[in-house]
N, C-alpha and C positions, 0 to 999 in steps of 0.2 A: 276199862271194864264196862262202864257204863256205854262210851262211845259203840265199842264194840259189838254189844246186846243192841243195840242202837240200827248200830250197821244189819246187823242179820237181820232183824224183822223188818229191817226196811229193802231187802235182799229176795227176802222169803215173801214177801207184800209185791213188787215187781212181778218174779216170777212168777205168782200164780196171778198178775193181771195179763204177764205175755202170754199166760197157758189162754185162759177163758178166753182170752183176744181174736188169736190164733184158731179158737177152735169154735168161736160163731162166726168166723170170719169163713172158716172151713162151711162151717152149716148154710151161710147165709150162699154160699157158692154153689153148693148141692141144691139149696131149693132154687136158684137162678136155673142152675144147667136142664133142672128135673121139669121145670115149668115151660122152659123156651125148646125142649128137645125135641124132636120128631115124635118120638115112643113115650110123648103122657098119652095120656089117658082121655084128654079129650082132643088130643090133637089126632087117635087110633081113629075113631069115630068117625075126625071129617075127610081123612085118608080114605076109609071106606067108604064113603057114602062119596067122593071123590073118583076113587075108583069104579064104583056103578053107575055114576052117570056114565063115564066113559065108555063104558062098555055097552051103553044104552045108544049111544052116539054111537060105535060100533056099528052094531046091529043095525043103524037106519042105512050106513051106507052098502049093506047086501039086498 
């Protein structure tokens, strides 16, 4: 009886360290992808300011 109470909360203790594990493991993944992606936010910025130089270089060669 006692073994068994034993087993469960050491069951139910596992479990919810696989959950929180699994699910900063999940967040820690999203903020890698969101940071290194093309589409942050300050990576839009130097895209554009990227693309108008280019287009600045365009324009010298007419």
């Amino acid at each position: 009886m006692i073994i068994g109470n034993l087993f469960n909360q050491l069951l139910s203790l596992s479990l919810s360290l696989s959950l929180s594990l699994s699910l900063s493991i999940y967040i820690y993944i999203y903020i890698y992808i969101y940071i290194h992606s093309p589409l942050s936010l300050s990576n839009i910025s130097e895209i554009r300011s990227s693309q108008v130089s280019r287009h600045d270089r365009n324009d010298d060669l007419y």
